[in-house]
C-alpha positions as CSV (number, residue, x, y, z in Angstrom):
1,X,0.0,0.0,0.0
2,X,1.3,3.6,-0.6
3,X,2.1,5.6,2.4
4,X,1.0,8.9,1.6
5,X,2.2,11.1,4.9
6,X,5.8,10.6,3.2
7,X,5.1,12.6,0.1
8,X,3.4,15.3,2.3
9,X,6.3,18.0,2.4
10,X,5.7,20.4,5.3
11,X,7.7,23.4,6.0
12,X,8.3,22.9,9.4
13,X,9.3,19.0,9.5
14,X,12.7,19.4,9.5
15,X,13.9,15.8,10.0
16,X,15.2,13.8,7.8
17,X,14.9,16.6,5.0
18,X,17.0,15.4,2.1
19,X,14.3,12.3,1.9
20,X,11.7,15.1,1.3
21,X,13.6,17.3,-2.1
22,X,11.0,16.7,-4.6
23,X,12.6,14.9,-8.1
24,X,13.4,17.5,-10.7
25,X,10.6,18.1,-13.4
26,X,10.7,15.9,-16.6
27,X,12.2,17.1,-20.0
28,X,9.7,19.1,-21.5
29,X,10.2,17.6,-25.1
30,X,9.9,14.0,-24.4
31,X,6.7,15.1,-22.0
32,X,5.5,17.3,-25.0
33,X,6.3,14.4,-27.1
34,X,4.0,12.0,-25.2
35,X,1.3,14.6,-24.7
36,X,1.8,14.4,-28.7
37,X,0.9,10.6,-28.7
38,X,-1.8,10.9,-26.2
39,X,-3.5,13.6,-28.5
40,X,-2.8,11.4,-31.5
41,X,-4.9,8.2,-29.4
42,X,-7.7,10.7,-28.4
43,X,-8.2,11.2,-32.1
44,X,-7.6,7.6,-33.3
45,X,-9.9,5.9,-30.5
46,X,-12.5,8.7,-30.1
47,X,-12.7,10.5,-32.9
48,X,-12.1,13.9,-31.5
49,X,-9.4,15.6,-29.6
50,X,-8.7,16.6,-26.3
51,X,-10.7,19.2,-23.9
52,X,-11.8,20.2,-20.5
53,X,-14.5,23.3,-20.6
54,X,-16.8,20.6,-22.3
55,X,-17.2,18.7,-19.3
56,X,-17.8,21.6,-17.3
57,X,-20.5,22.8,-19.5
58,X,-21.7,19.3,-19.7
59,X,-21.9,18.8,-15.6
60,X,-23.6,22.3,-15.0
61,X,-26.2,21.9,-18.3
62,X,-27.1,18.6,-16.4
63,X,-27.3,20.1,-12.8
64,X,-29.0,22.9,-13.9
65,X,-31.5,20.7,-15.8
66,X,-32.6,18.9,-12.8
67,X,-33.3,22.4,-11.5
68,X,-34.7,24.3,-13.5
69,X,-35.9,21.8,-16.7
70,X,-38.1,24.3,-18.8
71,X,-35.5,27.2,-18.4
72,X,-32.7,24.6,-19.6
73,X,-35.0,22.7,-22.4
74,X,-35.7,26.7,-23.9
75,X,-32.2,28.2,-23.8
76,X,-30.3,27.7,-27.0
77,X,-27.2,27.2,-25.2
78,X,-28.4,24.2,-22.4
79,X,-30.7,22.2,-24.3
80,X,-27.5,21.2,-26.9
81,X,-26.3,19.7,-24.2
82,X,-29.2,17.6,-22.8
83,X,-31.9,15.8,-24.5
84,X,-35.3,15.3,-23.1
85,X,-34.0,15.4,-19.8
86,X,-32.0,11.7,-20.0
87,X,-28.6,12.6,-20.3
88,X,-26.5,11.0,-18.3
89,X,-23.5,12.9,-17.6
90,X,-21.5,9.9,-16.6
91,X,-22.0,9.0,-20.7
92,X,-19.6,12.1,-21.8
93,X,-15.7,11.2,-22.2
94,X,-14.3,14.3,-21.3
95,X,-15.5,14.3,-17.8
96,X,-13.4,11.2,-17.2
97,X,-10.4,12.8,-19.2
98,X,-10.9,15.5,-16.6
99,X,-10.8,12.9,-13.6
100,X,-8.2,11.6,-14.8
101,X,-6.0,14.7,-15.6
102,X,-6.9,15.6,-11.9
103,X,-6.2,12.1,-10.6
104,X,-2.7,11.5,-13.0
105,X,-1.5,15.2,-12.0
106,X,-2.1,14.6,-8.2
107,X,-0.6,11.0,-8.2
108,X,2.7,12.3,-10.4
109,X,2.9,15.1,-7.8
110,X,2.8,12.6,-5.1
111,X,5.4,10.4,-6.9
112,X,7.8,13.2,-7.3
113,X,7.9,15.1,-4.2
114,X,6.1,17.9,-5.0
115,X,2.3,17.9,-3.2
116,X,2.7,20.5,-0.6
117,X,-0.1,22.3,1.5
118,X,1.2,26.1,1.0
119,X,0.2,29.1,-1.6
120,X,2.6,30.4,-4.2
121,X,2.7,34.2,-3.7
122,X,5.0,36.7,-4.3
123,X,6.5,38.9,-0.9
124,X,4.5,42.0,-1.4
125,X,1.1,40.2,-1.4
126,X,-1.4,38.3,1.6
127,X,-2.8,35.1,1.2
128,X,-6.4,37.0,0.9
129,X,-4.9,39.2,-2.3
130,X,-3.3,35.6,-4.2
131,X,-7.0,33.9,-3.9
132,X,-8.9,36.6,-4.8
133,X,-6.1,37.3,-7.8
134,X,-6.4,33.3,-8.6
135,X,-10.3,33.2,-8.6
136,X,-10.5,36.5,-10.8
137,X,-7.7,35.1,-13.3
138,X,-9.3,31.9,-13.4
139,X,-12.6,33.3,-13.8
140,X,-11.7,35.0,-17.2
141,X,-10.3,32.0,-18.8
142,X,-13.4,30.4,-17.9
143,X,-15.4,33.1,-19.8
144,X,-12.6,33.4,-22.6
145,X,-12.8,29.3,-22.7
146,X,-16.7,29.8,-23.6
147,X,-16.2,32.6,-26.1
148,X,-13.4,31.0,-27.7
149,X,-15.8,28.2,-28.3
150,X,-13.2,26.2,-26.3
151,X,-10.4,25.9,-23.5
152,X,-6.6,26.0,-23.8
153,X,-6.6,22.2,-24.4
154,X,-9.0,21.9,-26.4
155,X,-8.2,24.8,-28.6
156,X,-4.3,24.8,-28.2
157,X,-3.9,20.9,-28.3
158,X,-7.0,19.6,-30.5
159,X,-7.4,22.9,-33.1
160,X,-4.1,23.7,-33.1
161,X,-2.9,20.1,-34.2
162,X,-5.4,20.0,-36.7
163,X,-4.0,23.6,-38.5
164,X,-7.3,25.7,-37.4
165,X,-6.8,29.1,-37.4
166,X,-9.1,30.0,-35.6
167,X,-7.3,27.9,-32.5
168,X,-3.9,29.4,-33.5
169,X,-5.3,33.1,-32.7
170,X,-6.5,32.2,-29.4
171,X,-3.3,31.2,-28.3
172,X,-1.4,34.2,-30.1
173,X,-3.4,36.4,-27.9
174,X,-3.6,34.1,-24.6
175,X,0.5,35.0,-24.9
176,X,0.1,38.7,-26.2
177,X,-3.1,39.1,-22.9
178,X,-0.7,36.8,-20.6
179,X,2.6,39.2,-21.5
180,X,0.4,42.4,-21.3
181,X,-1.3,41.9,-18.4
182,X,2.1,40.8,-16.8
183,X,3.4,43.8,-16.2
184,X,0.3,45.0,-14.3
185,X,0.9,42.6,-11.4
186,X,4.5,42.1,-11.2
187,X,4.5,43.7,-8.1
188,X,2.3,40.6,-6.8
189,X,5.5,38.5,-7.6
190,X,8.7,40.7,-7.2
């Protein structure tokens, strides 16, 4: 059985502390390589590529069907994603790619060393300031995902594999928004 408490790094366990240095992150082109093949399976065995937004959209059509079924049945947007009220959302794919990224990230940051308990912040900012930064930033990729007609994965990895050029101008301009905004909130980090 795997003994979890031994990958939990704390700050202040100081015994023992060269057993707790977390393994040094894989090459990035043999992991972009096999991102590469897993893409390339997602097409062969399923048709279509890879994606996370679509399982979100999926989960919330769903829940919000069993709340509110004639609002979901008559807006354009929910009722393409349930039908007659008896879809499963267990039936959709990319909610159990989405476990699994979860489960597979979690697990290699176990393996490695790396799972800790503590928030990455800059010196010149509170805990309070990083969440409220994190929820706001994650909150407009969330809206950008749904306006882009797709997420980062799905758009990067799936459109941009397949030549669209649609996907290749979202992620021109998630680096042009990402380097822009950058200098706004350096201060958070420096």
């Amino acid at each position: 059985m795997l003994n979890l408490k031994k990958y939990f790094v704390h700050d202040d366990d100081h015994s023992d502390h060269k057993s707790h240095e977390p393994k040094p992150y894989s090459n990035p082109y043999l992991v972009g390589f096999g991102l590469g093949l897993v893409l390339l399976a997602a097409f062969i065995i399923m048709g279509r590529g890879l994606g996370a937004s679509g399982a979100v959209t999926t989960l919330i059509s769903v829940g919000l069907d069993k709340v509110a079924h004639e609002h979901t049945a008559s807006n354009h947007f929910f009722s393409k994603y349930i039908s007659d009220g008896t879809f499963n959302p267990l039936k959709d794919w990319l909610l159990f790619e989405v476990i699994g990224v979860l489960f597979g990230g979690f697990l290699s940051g176990i393996l490695a060393g790396r799972v800790k308990f503590k928030t990455e912040m800059g010196p010149r900012t509170t805990v309070k300031k990083r969440f409220i930064f994190a929820f706001i930033g994650g909150s407009l990729m969330g809206i950008g995902a749904k306006f882009a007609r797709g997420c980062t994965s799905g758009q990067a990895l799936s459109g941009g594999a397949l030549l669209n050029f649609g996907s290749w101008a979202f992620m021109i301009m998630v680096f042009v928004g990402a380097y822009a905004m950058a200098y706004f909130v350096r201060r958070q980090w420096t």
